[in-house]
PDBQT receptor file of N, H, CA, C and O in Angstrom, charges set to zero:
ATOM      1  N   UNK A   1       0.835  -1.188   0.000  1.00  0.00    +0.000 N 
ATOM      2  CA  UNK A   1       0.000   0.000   0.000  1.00  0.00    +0.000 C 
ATOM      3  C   UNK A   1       0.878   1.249   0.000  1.00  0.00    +0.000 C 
ATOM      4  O   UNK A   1       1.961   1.248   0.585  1.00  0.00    +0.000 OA
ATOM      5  N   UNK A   2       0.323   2.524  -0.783  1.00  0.00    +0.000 N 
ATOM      6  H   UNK A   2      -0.557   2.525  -1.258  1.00  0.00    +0.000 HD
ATOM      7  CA  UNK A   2       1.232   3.286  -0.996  1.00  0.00    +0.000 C 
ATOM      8  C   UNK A   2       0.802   4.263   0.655  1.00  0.00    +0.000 C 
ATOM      9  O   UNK A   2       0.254   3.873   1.686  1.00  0.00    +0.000 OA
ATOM     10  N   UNK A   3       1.298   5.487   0.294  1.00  0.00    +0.000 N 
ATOM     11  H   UNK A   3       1.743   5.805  -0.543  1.00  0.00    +0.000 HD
ATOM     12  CA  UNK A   3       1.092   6.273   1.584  1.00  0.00    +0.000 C 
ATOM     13  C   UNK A   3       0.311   7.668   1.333  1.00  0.00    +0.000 C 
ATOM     14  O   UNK A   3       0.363   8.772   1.876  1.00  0.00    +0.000 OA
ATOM     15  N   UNK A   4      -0.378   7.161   0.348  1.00  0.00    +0.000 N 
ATOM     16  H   UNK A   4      -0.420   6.265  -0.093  1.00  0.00    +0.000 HD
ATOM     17  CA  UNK A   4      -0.973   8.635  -0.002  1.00  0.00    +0.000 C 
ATOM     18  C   UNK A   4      -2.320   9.083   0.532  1.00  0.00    +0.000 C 
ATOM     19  O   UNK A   4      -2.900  10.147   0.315  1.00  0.00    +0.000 OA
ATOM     20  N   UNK A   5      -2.758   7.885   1.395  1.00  0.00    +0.000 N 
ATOM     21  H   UNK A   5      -2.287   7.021   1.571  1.00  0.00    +0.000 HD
ATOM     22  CA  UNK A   5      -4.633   8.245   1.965  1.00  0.00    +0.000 C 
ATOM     23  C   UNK A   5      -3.940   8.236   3.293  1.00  0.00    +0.000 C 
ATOM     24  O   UNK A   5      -3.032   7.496   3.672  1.00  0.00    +0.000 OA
ATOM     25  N   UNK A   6      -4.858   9.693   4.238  1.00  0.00    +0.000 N 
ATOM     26  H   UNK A   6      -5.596  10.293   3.930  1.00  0.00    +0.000 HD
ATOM     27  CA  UNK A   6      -4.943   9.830   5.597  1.00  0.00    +0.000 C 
ATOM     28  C   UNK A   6      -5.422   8.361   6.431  1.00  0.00    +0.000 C 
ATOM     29  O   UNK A   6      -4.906   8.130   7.525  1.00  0.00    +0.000 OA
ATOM     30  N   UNK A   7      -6.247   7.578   5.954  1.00  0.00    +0.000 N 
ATOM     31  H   UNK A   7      -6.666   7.766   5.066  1.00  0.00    +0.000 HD
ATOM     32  CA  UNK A   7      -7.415   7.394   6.777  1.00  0.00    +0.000 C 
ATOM     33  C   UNK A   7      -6.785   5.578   6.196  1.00  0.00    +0.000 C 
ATOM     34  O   UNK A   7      -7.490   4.569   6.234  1.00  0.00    +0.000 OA
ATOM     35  N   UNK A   8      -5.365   5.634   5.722  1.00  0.00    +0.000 N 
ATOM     36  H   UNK A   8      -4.792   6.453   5.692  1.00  0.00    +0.000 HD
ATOM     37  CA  UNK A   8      -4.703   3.703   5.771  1.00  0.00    +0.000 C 
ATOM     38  C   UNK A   8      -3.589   4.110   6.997  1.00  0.00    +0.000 C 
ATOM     39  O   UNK A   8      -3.014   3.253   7.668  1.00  0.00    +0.000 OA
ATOM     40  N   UNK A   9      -3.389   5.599   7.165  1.00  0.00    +0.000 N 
ATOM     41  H   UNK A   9      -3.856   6.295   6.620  1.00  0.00    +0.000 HD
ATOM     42  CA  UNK A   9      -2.205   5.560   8.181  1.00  0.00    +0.000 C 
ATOM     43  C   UNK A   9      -2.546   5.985   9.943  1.00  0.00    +0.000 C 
ATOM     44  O   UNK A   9      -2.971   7.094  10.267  1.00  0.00    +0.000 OA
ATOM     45  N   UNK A  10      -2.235   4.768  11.019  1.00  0.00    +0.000 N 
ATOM     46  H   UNK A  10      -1.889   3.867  10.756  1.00  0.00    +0.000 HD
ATOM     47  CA  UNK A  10      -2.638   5.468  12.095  1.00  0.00    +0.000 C 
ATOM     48  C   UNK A  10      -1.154   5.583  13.294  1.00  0.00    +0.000 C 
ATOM     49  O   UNK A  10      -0.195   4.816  13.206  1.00  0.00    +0.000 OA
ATOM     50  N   UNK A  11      -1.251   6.543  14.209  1.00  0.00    +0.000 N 
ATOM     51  H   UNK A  11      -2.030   7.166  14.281  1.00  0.00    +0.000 HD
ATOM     52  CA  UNK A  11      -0.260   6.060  15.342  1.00  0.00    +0.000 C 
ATOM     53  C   UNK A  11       0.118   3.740  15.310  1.00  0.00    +0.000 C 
ATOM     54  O   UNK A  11      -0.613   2.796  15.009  1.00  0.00    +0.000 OA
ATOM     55  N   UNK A  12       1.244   3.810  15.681  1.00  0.00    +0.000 N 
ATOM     56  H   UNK A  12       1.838   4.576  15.926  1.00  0.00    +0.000 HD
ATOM     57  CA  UNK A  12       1.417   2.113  15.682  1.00  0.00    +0.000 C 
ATOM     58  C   UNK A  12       2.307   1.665  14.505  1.00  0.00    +0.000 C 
ATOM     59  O   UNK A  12       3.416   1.154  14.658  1.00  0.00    +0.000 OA
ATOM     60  N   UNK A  13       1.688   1.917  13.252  1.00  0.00    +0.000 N 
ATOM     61  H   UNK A  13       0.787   2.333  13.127  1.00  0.00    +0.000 HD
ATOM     62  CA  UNK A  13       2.155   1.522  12.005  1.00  0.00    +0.000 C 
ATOM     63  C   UNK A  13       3.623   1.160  11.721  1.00  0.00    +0.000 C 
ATOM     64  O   UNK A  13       4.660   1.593  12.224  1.00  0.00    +0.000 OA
ATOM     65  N   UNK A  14       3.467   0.497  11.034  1.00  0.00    +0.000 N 
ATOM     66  H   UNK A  14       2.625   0.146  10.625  1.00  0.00    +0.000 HD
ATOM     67  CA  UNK A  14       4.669   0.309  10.547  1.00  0.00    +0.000 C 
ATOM     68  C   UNK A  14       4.689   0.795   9.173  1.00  0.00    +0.000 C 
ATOM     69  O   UNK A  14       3.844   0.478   8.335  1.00  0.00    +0.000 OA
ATOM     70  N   UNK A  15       5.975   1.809   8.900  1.00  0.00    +0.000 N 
ATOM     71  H   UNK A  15       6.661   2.067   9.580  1.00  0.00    +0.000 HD
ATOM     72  CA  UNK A  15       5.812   2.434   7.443  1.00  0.00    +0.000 C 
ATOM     73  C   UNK A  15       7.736   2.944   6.684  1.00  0.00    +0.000 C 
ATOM     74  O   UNK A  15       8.762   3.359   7.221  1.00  0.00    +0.000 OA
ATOM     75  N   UNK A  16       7.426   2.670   5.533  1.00  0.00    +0.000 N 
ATOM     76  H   UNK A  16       6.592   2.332   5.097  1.00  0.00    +0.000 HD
ATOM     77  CA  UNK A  16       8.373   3.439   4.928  1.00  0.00    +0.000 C 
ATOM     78  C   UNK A  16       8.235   4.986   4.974  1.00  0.00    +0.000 C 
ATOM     79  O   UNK A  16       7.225   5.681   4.862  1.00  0.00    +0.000 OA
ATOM     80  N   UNK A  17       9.164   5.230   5.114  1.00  0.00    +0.000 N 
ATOM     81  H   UNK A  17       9.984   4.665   5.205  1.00  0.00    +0.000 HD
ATOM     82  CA  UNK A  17       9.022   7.256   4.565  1.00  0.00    +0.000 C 
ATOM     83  C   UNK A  17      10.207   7.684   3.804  1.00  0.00    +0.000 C 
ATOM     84  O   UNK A  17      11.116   6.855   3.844  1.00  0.00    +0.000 OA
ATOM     85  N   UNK A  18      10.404   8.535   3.258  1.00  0.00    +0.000 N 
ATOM     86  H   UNK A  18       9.666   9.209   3.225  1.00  0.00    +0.000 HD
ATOM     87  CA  UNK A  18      11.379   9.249   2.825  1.00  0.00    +0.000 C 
ATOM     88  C   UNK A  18      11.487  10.774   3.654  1.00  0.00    +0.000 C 
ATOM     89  O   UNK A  18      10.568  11.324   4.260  1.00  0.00    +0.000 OA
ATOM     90  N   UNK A  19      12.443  11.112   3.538  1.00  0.00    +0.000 N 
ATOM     91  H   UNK A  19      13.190  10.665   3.046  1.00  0.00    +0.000 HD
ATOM     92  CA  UNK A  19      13.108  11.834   4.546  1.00  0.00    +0.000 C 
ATOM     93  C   UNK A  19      13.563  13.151   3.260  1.00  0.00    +0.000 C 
ATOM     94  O   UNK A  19      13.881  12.910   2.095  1.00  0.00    +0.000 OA
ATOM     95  N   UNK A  20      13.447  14.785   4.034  1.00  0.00    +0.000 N 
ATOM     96  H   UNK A  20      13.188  14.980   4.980  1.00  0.00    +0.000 HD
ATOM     97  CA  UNK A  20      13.494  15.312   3.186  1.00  0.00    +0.000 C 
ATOM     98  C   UNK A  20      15.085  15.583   2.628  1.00  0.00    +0.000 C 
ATOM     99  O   UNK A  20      15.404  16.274   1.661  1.00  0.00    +0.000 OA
ATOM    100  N   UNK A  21      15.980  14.822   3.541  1.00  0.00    +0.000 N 
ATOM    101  H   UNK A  21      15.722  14.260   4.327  1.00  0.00    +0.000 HD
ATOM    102  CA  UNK A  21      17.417  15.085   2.843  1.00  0.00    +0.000 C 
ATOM    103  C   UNK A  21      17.165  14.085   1.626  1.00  0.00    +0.000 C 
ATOM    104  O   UNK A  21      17.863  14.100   0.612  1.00  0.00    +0.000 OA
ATOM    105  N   UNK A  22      16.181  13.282   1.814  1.00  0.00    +0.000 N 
ATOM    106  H   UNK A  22      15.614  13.269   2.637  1.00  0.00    +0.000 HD
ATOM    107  CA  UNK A  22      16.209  12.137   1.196  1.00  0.00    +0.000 C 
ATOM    108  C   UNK A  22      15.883  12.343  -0.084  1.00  0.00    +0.000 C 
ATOM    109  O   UNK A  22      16.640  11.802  -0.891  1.00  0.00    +0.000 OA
ATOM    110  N   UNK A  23      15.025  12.933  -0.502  1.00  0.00    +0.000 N 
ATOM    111  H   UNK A  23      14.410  13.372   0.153  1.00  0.00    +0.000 HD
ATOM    112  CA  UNK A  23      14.463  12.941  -1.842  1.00  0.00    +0.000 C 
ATOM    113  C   UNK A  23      14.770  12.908  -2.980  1.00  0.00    +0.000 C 
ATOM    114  O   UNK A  23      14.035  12.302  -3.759  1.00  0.00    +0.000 OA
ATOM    115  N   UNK A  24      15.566  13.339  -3.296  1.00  0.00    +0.000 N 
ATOM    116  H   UNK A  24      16.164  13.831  -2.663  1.00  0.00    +0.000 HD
ATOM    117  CA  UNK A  24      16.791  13.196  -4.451  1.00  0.00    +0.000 C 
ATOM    118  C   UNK A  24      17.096  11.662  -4.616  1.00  0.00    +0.000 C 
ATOM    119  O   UNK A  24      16.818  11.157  -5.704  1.00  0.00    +0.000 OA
ATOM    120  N   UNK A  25      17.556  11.005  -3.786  1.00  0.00    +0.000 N 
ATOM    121  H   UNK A  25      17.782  11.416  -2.903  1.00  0.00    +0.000 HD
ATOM    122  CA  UNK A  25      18.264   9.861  -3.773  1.00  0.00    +0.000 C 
ATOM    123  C   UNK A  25      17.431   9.154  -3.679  1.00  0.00    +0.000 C 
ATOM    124  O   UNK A  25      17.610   8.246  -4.490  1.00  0.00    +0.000 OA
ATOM    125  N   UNK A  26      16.301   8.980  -2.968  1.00  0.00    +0.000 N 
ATOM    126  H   UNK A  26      16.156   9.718  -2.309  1.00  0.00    +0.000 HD
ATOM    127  CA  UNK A  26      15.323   7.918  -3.078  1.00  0.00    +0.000 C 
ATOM    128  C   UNK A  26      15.292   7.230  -1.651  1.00  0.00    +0.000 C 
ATOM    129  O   UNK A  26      14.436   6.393  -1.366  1.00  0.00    +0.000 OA
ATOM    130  N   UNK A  27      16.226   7.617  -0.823  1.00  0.00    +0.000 N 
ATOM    131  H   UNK A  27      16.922   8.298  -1.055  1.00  0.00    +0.000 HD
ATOM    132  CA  UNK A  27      16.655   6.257   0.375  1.00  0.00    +0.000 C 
ATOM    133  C   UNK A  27      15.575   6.388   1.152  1.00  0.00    +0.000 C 
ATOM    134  O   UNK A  27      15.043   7.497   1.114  1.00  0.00    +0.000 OA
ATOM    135  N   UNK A  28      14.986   5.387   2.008  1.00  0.00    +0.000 N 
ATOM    136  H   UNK A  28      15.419   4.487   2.038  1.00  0.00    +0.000 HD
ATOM    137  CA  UNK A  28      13.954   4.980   2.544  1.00  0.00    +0.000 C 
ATOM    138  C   UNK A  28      14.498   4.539   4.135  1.00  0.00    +0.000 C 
ATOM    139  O   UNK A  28      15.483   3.897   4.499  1.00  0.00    +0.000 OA
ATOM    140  N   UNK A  29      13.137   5.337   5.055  1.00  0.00    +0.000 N 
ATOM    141  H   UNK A  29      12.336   5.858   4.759  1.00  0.00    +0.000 HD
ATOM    142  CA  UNK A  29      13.891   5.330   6.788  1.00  0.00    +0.000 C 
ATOM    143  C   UNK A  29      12.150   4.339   7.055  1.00  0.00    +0.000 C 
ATOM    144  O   UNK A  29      10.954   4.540   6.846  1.00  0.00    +0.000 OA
ATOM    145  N   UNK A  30      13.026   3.264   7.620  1.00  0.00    +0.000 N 
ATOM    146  H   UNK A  30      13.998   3.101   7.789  1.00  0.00    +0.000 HD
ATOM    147  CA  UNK A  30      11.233   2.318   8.367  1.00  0.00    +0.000 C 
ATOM    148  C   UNK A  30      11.471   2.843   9.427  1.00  0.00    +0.000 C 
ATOM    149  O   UNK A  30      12.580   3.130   9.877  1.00  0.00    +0.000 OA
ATOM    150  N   UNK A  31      10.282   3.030   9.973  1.00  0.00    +0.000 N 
ATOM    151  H   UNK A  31       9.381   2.796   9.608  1.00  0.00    +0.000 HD
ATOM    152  CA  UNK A  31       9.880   2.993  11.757  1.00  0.00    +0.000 C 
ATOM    153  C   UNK A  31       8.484   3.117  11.150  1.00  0.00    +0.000 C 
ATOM    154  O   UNK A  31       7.930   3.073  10.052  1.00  0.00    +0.000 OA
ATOM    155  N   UNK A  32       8.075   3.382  13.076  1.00  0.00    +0.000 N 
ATOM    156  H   UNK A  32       8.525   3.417  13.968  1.00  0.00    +0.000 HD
ATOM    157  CA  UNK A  32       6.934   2.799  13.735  1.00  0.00    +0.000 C 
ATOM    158  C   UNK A  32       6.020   4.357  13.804  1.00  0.00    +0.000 C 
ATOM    159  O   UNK A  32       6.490   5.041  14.713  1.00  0.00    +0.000 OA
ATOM    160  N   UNK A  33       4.950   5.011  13.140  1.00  0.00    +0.000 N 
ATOM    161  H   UNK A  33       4.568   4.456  12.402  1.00  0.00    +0.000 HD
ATOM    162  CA  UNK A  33       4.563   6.274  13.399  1.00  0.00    +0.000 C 
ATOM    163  C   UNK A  33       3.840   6.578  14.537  1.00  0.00    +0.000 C 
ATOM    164  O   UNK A  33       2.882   6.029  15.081  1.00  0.00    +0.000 OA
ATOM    165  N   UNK A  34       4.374   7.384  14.741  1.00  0.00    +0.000 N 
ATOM    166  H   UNK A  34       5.153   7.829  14.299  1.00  0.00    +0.000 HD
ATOM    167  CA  UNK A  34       4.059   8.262  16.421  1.00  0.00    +0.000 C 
ATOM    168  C   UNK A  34       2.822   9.575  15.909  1.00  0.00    +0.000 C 
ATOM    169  O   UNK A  34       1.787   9.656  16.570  1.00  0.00    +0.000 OA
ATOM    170  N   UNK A  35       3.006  10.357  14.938  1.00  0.00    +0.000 N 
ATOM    171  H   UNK A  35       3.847  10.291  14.401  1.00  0.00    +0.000 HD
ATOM    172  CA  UNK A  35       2.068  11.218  14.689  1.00  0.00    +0.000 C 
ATOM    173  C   UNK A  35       1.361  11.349  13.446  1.00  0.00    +0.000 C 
ATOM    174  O   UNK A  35       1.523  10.598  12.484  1.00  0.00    +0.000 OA
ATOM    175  N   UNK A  36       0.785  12.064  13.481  1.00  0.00    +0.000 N 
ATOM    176  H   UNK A  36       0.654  12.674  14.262  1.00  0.00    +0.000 HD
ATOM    177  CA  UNK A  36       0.253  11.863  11.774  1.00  0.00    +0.000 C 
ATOM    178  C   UNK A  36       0.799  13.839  11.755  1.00  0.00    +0.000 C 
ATOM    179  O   UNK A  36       1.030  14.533  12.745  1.00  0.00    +0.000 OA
ATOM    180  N   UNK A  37       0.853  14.246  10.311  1.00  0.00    +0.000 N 
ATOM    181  H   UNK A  37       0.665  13.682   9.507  1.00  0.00    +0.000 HD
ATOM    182  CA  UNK A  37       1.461  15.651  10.296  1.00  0.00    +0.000 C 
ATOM    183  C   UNK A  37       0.342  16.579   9.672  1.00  0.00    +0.000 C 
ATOM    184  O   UNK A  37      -0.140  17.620  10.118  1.00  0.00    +0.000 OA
ATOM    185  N   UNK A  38       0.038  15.790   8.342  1.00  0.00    +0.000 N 
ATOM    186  H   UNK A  38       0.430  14.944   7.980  1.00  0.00    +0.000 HD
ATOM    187  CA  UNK A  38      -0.913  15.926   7.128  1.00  0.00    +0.000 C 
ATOM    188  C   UNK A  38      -2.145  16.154   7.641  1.00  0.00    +0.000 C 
ATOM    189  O   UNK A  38      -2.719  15.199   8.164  1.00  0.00    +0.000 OA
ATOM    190  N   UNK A  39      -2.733  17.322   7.601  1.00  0.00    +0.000 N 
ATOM    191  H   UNK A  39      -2.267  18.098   7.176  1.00  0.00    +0.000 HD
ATOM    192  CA  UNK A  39      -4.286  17.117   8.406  1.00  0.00    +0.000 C 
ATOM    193  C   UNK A  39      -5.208  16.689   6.671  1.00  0.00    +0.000 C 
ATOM    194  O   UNK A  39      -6.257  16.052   6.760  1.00  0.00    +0.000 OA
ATOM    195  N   UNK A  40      -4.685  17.107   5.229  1.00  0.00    +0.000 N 
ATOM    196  H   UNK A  40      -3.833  17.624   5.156  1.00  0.00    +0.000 HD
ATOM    197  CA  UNK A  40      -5.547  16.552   4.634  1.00  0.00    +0.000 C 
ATOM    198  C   UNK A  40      -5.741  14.760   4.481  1.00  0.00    +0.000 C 
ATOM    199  O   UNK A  40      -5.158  13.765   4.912  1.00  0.00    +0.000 OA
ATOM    200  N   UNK A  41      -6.876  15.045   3.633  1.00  0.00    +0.000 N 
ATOM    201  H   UNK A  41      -7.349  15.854   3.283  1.00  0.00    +0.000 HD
ATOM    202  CA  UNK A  41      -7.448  13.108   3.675  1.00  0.00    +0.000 C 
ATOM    203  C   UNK A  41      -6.588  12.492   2.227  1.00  0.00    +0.000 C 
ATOM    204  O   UNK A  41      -6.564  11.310   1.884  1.00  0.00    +0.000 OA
ATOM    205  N   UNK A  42      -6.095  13.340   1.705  1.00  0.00    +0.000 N 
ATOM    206  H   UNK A  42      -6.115  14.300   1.983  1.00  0.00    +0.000 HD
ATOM    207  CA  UNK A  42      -5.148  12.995   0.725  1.00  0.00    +0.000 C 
ATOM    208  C   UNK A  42      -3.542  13.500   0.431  1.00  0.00    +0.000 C 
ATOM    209  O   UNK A  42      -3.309  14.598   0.937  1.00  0.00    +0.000 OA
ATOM    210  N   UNK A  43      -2.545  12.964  -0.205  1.00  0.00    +0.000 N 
ATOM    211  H   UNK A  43      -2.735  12.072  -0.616  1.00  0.00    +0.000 HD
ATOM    212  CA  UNK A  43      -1.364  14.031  -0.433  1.00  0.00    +0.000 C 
ATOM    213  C   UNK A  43      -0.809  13.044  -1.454  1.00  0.00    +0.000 C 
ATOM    214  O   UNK A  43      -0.585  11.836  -1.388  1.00  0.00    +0.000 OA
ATOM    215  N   UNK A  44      -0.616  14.222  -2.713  1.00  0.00    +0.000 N 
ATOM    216  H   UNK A  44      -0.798  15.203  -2.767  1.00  0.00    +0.000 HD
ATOM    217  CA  UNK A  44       0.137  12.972  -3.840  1.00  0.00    +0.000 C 
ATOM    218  C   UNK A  44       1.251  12.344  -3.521  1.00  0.00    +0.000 C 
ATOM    219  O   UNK A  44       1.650  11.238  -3.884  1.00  0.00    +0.000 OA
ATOM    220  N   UNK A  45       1.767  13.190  -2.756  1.00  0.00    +0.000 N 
ATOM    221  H   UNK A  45       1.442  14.089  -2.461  1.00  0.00    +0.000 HD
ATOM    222  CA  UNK A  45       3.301  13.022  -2.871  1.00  0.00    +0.000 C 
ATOM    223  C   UNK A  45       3.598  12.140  -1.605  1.00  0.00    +0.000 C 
ATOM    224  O   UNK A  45       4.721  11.643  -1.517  1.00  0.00    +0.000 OA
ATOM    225  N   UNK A  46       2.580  11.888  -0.521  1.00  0.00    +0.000 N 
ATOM    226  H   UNK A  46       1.668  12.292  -0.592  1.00  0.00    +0.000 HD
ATOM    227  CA  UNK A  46       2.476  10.547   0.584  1.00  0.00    +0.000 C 
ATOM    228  C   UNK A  46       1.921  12.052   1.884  1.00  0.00    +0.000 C 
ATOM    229  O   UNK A  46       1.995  13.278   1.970  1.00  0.00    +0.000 OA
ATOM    230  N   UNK A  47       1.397  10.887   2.637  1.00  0.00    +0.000 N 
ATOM    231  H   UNK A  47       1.337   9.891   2.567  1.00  0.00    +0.000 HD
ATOM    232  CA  UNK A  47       1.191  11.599   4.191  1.00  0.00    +0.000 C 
ATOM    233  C   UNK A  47       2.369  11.763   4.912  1.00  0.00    +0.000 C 
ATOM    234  O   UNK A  47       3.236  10.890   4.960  1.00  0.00    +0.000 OA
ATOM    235  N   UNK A  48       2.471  13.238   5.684  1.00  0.00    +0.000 N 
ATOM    236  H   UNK A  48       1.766  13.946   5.644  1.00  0.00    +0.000 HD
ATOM    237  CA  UNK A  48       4.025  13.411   6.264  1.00  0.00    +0.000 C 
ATOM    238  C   UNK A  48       3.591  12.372   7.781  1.00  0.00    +0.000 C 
ATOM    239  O   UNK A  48       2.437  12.185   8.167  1.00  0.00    +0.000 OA
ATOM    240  N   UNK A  49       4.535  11.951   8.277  1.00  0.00    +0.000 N 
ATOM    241  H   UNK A  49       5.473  12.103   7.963  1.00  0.00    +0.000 HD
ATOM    242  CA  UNK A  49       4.350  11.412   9.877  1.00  0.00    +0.000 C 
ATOM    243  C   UNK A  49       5.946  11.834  10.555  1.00  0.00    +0.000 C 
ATOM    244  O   UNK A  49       7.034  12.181  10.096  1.00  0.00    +0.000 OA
ATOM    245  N   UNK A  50       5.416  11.600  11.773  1.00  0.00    +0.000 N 
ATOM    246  H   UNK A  50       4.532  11.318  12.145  1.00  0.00    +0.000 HD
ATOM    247  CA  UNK A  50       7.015  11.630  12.890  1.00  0.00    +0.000 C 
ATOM    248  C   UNK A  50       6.531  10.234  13.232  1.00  0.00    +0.000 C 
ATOM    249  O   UNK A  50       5.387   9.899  13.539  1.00  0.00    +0.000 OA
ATOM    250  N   UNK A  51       7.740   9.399  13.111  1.00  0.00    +0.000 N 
ATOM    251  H   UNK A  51       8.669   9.671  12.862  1.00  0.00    +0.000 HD
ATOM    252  CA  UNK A  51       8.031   8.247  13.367  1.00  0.00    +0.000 C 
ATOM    253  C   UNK A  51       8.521   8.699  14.914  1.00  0.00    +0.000 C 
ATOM    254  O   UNK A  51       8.791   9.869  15.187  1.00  0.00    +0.000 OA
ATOM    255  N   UNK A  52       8.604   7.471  15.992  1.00  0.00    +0.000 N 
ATOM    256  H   UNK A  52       8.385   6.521  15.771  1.00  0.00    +0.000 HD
ATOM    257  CA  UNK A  52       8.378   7.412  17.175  1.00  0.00    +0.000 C 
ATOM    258  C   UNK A  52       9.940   7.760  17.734  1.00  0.00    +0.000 C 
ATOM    259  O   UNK A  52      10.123   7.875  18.946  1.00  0.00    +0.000 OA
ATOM    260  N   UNK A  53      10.958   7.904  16.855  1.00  0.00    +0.000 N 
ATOM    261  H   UNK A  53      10.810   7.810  15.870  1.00  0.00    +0.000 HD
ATOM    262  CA  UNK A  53      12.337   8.296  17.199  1.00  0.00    +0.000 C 
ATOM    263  C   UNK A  53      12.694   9.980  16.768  1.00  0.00    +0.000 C 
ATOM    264  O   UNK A  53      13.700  10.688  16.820  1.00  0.00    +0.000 OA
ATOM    265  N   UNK A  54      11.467  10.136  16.386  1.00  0.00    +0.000 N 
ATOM    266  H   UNK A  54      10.650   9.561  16.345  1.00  0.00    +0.000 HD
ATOM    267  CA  UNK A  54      11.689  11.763  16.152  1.00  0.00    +0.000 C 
ATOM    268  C   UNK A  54      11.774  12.204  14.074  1.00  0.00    +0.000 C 
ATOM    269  O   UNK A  54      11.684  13.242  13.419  1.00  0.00    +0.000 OA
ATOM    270  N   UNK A  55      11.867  11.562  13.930  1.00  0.00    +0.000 N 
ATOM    271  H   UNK A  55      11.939  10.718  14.462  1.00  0.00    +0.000 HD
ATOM    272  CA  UNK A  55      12.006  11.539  12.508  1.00  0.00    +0.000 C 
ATOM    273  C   UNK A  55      11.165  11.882  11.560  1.00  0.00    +0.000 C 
ATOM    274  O   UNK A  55      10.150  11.261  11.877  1.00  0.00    +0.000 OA
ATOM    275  N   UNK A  56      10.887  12.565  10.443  1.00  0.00    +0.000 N 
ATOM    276  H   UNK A  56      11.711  13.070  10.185  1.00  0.00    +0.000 HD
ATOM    277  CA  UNK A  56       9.883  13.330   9.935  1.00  0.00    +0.000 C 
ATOM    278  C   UNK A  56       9.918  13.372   8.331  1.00  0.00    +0.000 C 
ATOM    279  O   UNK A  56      10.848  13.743   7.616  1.00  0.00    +0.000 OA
ATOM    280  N   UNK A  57       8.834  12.961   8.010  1.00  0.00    +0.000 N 
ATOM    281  H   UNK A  57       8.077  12.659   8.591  1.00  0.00    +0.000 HD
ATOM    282  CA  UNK A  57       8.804  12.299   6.372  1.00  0.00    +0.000 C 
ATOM    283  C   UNK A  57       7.382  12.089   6.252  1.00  0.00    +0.000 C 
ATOM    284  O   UNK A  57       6.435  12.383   6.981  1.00  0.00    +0.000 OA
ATOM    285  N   UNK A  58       7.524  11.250   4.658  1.00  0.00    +0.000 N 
ATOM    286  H   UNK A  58       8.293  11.011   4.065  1.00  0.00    +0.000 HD
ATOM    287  CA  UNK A  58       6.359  11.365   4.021  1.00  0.00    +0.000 C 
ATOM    288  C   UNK A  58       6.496   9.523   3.270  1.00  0.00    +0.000 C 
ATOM    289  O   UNK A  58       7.374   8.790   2.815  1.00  0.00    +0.000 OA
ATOM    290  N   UNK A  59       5.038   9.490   3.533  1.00  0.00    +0.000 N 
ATOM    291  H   UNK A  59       4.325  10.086   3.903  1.00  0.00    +0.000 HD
ATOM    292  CA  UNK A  59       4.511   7.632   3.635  1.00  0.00    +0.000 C 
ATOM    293  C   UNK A  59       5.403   7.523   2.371  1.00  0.00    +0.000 C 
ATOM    294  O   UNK A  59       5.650   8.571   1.774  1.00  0.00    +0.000 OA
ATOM    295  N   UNK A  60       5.919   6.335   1.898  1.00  0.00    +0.000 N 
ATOM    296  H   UNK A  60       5.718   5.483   2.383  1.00  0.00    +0.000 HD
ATOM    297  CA  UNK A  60       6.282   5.948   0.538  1.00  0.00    +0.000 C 
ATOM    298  C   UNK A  60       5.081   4.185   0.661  1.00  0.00    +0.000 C 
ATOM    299  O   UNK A  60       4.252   3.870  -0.192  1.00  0.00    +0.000 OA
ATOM    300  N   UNK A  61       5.348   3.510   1.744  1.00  0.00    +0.000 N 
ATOM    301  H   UNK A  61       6.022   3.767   2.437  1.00  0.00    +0.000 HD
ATOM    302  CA  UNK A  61       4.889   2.300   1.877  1.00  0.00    +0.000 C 
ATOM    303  C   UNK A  61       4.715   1.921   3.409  1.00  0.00    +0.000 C 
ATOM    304  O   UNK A  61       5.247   2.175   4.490  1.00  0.00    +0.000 OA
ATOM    305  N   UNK A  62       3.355   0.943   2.736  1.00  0.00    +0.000 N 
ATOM    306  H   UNK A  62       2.923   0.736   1.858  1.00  0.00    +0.000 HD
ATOM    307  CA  UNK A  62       2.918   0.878   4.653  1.00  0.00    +0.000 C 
ATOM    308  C   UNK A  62       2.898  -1.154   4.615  1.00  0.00    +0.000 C 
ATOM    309  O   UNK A  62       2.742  -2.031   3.765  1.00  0.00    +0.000 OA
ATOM    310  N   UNK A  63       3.128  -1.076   5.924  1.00  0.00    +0.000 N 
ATOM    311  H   UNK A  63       3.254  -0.363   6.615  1.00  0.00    +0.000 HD
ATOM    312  CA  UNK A  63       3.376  -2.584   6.200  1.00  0.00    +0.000 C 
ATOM    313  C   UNK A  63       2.787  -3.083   6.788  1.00  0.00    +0.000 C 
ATOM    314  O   UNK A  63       3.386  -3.317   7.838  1.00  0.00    +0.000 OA
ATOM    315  N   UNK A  64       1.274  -3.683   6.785  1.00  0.00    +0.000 N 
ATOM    316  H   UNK A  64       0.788  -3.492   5.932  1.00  0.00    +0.000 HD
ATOM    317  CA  UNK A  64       0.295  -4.152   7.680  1.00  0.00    +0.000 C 
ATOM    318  C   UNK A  64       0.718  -5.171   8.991  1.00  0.00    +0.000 C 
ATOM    319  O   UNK A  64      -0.150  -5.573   9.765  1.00  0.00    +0.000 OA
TER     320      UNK A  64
């Protein structure tokens, strides 16, 4: 599943994100999301979250 709907991502998750040093390069940070950022119900480009170590990005892939 990609990361682009509000309402597939909750606190708990397990998810890919990309990171904004990241974007260029493509590299991908997993953790566990702690917040949601995105108040819309959509975002093309993925939902931003803070992963539970402080970390701050946008869904690429979610891991049920």
């Amino acid at each position: 599943m990609d990361g682009k709907s509000r309402k597939d991502i909750y606190p708990g998750l397990e998810v890919d994100i990309i990171l904004k040093k990241d974007q260029r390069s493509g590299n991908r940070t997993r953790g566990i999301v702690k917040r949601l950022l995105t108040s819309a119900a959509f975002h093309s480009r993925g939902i931003k979250v803070m992963l539970e170590d402080g970390q701050v990005g946008r869904v690429v892939e979610i891991f049920p």
